[in-house]
Backbone as CSV, one residue per row, in Angstrom:
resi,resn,N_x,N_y,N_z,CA_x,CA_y,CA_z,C_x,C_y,C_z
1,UNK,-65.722,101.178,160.738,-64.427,101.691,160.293,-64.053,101.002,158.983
2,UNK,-63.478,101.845,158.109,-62.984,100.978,156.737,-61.847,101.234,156.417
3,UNK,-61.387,99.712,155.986,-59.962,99.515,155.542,-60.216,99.479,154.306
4,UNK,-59.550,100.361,153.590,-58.531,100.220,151.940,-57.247,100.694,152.140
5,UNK,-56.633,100.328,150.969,-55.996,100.978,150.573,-55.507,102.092,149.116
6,UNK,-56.806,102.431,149.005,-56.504,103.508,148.347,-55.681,104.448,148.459
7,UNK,-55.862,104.718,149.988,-55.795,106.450,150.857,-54.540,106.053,151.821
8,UNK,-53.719,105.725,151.034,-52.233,105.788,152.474,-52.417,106.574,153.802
9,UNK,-52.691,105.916,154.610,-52.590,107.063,155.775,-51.671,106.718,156.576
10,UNK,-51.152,107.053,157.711,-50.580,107.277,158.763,-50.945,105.790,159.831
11,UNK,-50.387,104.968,160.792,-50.563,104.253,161.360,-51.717,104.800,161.660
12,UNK,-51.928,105.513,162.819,-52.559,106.308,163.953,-53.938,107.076,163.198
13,UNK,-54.443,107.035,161.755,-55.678,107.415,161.354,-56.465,106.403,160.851
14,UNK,-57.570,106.498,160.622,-58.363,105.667,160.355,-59.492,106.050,159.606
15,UNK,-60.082,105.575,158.155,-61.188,106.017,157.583,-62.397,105.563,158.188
16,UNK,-63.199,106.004,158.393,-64.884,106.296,158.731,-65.418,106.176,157.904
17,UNK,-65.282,106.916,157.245,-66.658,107.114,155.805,-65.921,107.493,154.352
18,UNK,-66.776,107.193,153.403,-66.699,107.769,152.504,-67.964,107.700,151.569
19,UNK,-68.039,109.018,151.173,-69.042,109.186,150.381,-68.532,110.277,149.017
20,UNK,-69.571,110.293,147.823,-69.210,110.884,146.618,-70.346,111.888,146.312
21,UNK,-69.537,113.018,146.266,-70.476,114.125,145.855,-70.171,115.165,144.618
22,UNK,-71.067,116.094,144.426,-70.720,117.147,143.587,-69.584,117.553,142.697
23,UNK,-68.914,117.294,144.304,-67.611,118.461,144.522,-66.633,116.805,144.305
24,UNK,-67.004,115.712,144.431,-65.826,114.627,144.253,-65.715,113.386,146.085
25,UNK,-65.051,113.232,146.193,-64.726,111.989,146.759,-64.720,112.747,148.320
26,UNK,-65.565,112.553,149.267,-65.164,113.105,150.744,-65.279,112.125,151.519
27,UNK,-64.472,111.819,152.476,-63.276,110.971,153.315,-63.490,111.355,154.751
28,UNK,-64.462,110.744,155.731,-64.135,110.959,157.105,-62.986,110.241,157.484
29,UNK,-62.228,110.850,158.403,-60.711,109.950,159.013,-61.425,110.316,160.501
30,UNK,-60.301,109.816,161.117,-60.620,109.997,162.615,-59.021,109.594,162.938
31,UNK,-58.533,110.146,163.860,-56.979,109.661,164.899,-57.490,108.355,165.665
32,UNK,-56.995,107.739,166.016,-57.069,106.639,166.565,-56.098,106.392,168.351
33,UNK,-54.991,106.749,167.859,-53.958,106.385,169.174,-55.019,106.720,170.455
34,UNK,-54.098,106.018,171.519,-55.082,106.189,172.585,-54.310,107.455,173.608
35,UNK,-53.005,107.617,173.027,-51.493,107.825,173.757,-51.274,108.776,172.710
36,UNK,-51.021,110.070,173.029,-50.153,111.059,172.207,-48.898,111.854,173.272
37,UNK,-47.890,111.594,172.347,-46.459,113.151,173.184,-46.642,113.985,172.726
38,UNK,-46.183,114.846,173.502,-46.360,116.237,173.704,-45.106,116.579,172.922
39,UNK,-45.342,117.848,171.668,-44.217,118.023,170.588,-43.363,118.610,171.709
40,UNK,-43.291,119.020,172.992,-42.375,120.230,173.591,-41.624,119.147,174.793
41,UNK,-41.991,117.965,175.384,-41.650,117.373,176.296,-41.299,116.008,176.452
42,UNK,-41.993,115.763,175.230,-42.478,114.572,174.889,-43.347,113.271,175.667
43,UNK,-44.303,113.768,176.876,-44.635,113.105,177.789,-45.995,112.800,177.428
44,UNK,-46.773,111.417,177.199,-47.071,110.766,176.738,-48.778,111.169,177.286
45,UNK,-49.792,111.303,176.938,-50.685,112.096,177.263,-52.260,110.987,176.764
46,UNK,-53.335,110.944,177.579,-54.843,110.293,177.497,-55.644,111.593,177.953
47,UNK,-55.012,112.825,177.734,-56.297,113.463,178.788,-56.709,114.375,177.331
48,UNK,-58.328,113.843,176.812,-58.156,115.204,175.522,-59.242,115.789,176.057
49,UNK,-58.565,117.306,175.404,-59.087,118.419,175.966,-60.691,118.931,174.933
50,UNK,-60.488,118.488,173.752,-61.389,119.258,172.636,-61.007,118.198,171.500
51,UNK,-62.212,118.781,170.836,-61.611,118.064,169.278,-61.751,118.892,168.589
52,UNK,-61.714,118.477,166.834,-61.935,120.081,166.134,-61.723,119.456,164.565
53,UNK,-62.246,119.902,163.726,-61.979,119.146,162.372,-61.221,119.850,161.356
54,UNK,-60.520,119.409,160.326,-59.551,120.197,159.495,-60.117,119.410,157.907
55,UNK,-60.469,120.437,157.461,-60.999,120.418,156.008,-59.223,120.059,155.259
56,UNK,-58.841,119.118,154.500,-57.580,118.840,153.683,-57.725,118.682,152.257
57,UNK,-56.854,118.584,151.169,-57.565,118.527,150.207,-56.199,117.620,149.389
58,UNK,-56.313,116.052,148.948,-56.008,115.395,148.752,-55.402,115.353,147.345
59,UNK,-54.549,114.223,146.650,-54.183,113.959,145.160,-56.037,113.644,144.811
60,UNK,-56.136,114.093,143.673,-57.082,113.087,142.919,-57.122,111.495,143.078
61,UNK,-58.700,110.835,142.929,-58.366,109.929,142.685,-59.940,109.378,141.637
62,UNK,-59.466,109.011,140.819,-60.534,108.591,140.043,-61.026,109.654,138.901
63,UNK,-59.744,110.619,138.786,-60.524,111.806,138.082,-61.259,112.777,138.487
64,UNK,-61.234,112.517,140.204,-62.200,112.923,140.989,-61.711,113.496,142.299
65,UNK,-61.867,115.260,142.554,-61.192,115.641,144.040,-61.369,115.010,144.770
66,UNK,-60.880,114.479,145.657,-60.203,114.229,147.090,-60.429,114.888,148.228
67,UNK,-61.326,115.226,148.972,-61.041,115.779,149.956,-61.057,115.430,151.172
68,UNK,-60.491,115.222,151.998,-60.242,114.656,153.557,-61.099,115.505,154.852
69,UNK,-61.605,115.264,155.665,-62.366,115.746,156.732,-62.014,115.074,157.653
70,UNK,-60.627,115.494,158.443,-59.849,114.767,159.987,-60.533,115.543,161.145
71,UNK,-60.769,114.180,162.008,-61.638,114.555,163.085,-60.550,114.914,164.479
72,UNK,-59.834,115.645,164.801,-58.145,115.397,165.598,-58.814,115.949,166.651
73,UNK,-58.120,116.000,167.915,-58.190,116.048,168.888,-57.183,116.953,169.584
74,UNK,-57.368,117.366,170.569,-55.936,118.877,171.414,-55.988,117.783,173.067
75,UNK,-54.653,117.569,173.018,-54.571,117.276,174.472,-53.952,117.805,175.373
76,UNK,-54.290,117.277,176.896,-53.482,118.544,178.256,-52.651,117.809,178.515
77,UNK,-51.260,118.162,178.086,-49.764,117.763,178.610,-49.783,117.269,179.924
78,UNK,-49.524,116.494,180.545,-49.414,115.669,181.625,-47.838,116.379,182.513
79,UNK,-47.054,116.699,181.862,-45.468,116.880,183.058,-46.399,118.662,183.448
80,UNK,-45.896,118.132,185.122,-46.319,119.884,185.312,-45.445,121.076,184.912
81,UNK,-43.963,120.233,184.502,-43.308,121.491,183.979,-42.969,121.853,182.764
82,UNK,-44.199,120.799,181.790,-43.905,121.462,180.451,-44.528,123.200,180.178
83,UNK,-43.947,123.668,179.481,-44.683,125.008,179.044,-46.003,125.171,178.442
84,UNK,-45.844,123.990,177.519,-46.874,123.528,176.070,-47.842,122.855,177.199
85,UNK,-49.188,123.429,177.642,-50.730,122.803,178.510,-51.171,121.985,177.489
86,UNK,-51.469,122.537,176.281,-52.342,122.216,175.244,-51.579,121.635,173.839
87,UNK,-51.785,120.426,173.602,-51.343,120.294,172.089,-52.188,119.471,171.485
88,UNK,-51.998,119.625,170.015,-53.052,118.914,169.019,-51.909,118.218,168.534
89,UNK,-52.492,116.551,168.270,-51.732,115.945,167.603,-51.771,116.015,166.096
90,UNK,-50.509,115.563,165.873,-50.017,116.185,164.091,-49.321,114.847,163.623
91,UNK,-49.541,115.035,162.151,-48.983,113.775,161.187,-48.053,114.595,160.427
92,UNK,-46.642,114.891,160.756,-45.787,116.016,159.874,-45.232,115.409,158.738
93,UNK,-44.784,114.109,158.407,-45.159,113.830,157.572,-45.965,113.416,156.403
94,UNK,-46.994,113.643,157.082,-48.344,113.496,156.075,-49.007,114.820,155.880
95,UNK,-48.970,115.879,156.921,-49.680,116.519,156.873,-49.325,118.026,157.971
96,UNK,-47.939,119.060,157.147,-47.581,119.847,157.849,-48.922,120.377,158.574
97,UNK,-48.621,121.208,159.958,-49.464,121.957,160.886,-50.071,123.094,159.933
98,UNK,-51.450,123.404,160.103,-52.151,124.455,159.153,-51.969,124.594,157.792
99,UNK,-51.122,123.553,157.395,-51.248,123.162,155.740,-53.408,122.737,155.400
100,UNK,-53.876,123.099,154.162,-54.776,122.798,153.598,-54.711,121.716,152.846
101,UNK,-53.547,121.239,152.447,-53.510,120.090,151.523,-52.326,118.846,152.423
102,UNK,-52.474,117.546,151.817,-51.709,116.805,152.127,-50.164,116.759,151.301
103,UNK,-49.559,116.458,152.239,-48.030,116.576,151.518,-47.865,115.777,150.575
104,UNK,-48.893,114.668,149.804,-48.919,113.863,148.737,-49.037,114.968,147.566
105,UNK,-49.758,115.602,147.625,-50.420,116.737,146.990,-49.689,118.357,146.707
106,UNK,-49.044,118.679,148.034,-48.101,119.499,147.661,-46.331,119.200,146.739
107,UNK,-46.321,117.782,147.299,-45.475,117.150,146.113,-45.927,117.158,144.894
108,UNK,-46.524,116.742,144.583,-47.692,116.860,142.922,-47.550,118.240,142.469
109,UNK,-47.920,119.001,143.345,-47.783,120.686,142.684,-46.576,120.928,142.325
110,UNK,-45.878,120.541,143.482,-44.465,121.341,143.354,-43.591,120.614,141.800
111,UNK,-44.239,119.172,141.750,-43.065,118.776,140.345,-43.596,119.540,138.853
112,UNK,-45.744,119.834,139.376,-45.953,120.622,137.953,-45.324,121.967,137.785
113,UNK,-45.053,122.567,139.097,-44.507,123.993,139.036,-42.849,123.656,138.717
114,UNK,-42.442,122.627,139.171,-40.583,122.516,138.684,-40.803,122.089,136.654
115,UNK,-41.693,121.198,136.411,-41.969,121.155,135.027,-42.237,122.400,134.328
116,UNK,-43.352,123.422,134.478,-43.928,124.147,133.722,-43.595,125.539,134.580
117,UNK,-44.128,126.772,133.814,-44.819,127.688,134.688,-45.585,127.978,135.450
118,UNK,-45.801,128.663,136.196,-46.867,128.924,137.145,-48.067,128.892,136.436
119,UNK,-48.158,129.460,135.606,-50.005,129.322,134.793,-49.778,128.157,133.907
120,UNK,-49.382,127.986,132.969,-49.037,125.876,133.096,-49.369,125.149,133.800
121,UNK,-48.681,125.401,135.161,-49.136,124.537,135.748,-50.525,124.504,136.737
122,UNK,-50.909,125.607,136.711,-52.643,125.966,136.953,-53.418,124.759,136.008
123,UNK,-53.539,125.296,134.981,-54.022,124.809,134.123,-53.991,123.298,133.912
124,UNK,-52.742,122.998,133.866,-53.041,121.125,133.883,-53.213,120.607,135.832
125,UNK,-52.809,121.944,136.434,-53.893,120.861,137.958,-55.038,121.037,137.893
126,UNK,-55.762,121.881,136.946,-57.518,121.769,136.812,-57.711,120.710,136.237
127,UNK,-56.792,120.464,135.300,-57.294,119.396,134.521,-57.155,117.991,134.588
128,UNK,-56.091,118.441,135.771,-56.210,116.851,136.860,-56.981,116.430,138.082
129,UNK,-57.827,117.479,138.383,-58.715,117.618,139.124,-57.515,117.813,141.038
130,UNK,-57.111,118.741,140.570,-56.021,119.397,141.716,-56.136,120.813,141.717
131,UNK,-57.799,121.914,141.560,-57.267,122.950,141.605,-56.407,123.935,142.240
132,UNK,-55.239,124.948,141.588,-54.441,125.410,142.446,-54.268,127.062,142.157
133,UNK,-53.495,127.487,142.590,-53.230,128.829,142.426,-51.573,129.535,142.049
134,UNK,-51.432,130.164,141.012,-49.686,130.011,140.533,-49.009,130.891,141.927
135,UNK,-49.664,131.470,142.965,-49.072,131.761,144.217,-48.832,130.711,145.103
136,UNK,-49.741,129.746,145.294,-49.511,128.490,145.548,-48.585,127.667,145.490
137,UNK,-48.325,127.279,143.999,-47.248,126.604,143.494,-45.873,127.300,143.494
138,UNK,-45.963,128.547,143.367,-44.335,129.393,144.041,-44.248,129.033,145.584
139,UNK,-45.243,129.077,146.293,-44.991,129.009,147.869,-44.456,127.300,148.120
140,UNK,-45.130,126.551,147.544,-44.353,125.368,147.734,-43.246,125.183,147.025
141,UNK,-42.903,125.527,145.865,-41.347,125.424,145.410,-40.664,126.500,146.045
142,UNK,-40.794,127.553,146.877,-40.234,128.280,147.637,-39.563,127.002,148.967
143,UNK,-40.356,126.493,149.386,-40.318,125.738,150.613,-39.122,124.646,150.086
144,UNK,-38.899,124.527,149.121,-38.379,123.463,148.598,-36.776,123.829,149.119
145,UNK,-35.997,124.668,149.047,-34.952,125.099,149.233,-34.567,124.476,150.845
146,UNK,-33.360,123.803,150.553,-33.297,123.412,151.945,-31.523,124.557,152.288
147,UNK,-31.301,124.462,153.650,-30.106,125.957,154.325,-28.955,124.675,153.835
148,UNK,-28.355,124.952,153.362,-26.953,124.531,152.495,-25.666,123.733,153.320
149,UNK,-25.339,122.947,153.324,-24.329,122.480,154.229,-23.295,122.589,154.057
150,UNK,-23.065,123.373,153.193,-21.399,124.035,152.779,-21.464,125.198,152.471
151,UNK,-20.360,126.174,152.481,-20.459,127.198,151.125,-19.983,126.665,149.807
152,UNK,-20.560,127.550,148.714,-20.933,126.609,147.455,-19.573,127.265,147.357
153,UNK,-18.952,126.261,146.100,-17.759,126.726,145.380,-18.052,127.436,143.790
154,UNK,-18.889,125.923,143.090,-19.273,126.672,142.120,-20.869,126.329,141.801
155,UNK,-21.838,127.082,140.810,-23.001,127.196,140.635,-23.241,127.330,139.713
156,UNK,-24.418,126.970,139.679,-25.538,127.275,138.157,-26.697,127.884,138.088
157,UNK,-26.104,129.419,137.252,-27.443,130.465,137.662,-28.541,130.306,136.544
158,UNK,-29.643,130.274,136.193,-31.079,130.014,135.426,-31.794,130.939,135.600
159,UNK,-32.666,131.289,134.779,-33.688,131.946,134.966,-35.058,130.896,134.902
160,UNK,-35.846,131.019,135.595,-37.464,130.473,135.135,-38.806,131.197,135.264
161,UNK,-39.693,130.876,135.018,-40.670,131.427,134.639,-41.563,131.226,135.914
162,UNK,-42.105,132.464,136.205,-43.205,132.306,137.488,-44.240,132.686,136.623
163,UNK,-44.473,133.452,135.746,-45.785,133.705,134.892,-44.768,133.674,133.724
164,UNK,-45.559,132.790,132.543,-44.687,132.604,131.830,-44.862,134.120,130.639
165,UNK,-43.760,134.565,129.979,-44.165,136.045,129.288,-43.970,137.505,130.237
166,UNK,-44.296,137.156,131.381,-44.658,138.587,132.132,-43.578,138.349,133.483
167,UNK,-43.444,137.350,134.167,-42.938,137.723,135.127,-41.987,136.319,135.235
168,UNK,-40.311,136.382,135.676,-39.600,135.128,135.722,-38.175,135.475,137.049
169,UNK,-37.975,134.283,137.439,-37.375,135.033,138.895,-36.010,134.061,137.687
170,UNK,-34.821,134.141,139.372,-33.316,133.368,139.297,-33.437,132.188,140.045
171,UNK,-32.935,130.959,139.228,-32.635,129.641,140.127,-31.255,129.993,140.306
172,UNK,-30.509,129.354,141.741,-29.193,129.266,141.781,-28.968,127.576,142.555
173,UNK,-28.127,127.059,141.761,-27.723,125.582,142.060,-26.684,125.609,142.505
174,UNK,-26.230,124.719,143.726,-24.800,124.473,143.934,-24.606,123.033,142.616
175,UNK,-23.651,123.228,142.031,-22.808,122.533,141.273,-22.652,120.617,141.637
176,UNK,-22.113,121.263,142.519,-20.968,119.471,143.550,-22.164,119.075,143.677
177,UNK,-23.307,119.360,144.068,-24.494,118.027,145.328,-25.492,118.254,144.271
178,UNK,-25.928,119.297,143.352,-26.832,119.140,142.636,-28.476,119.460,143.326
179,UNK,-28.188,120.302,143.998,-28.725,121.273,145.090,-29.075,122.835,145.247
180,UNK,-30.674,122.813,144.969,-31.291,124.443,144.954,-30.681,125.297,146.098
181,UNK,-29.792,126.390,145.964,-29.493,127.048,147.036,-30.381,128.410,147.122
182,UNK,-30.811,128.777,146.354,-31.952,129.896,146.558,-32.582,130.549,145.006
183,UNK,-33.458,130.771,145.327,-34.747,131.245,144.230,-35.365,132.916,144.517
184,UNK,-34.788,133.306,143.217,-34.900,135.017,143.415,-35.920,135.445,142.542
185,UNK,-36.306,136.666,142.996,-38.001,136.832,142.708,-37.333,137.590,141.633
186,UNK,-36.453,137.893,140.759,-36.497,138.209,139.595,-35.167,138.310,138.830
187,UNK,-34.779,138.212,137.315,-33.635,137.706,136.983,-33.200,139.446,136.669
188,UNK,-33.102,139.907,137.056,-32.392,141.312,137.149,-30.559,140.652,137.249
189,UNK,-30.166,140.761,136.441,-28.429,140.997,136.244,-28.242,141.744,138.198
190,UNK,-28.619,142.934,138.525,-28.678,143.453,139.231,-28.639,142.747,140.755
191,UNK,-29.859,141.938,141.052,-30.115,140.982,141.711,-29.378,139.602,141.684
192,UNK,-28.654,139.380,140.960,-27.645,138.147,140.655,-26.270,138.616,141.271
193,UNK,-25.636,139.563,141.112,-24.936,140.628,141.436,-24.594,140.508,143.059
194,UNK,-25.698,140.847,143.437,-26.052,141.079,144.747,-25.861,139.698,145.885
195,UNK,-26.495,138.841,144.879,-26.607,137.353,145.742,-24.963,136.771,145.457
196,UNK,-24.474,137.063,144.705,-23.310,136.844,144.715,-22.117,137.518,145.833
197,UNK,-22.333,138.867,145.515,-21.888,139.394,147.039,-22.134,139.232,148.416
198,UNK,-22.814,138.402,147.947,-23.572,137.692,149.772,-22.795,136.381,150.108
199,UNK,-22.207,135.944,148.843,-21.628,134.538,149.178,-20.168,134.426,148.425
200,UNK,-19.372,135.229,148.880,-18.144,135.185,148.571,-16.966,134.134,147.776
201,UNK,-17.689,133.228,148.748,-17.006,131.593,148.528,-17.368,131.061,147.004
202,UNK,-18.277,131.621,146.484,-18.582,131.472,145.156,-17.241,131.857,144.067
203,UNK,-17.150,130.497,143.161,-15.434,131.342,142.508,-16.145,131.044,141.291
């Protein structure tokens, strides 16, 4: 087993291997705990059912892709009256469920896509050795929007660029907290209009 710290991980993972290829830097991990809860019951579980591996794809490091190969495990819920038989343990802060990349990494995208355009920011994650896709980088600054804890009073409407030249949606900010309240797939006067009639409280 090897300790660095290059590769922040999670208490509960552990590097195996690493080796350098072609394609850049590949990373066996493995889970470690001996004890996982169950996301639905929370009852504390040794019985694993399967294992199964998840291809991830990391920040750069060295100029050089990143890619992670987690060895995880599915276990059988122990309370007989949970619903959930089967669960795989998860690192949600490190690593949303059926995400491909690590949340180190979808942070990284998301500040080149809040900096640049969508093809901008293609272009300098190739060239940081982060390739991505400008659907990509909308889907994670999509995610970015968190459900609002007030109605807004006042706002700040923007336009930005999803392809820069050809295609650009609406930012809308609440004012007071300095807070994305929603991102519209296009700056149509029309569509501004609309989102406004949806939220009254807007003066």
């Amino acid at each position: 087993m090897i300790t660095t710290s290059f590769l922040p991980l999670p208490a509960d993972l552990s590097i195996e291997q690493v080796t350098t290829t072609d394609d850049g830097v590949q990373v066996s991990i493995r889970a470690t705990s001996e004890l996982v809860r169950c996301p639905v019951c929370d009852t504390a579980s040794n019985r694993v059912q399967s294992t199964y591996e998840r291809t991830v794809a990391d920040v750069p490091c060295g100029g050089q892709r990143v890619t992670l190969h987690l060895h995880m495990r599915r276990f059988g819920c122990r309370s007989p009256t949970c619903p959930r038989r089967i669960f795989a343990e998860q690192f949600p802060d490190w690593l949303l469920p059926r995400a491909c990349h690590t949340q180190h990494r979808r942070h990284a995208v998301v500040m080149l896509g809040l900096a640049t355009s969508g093809s901008q920011a293609v272009r300098i994650a190739h060239a940081l050795a982060m390739p991505t896709s400008p659907a990509t980088i909308n889907r994670a600054i999509m995610r970015l929007m968190p459900p609002p804890s007030s109605a807004p009073l006042q706002v700040g409407i923007d336009d930005f660029a999803l392809l820069r030249g050809h295609r650009y949606g609406t930012i809308v900010i609440a004012l007071s907290r300095h807070q994305v309240l929603d991102l519209l797939a296009d700056r149509a006067a029309t569509m501004v209009a609309a989102w406004l009639r949806r939220h009254p409280s807007v003066a």
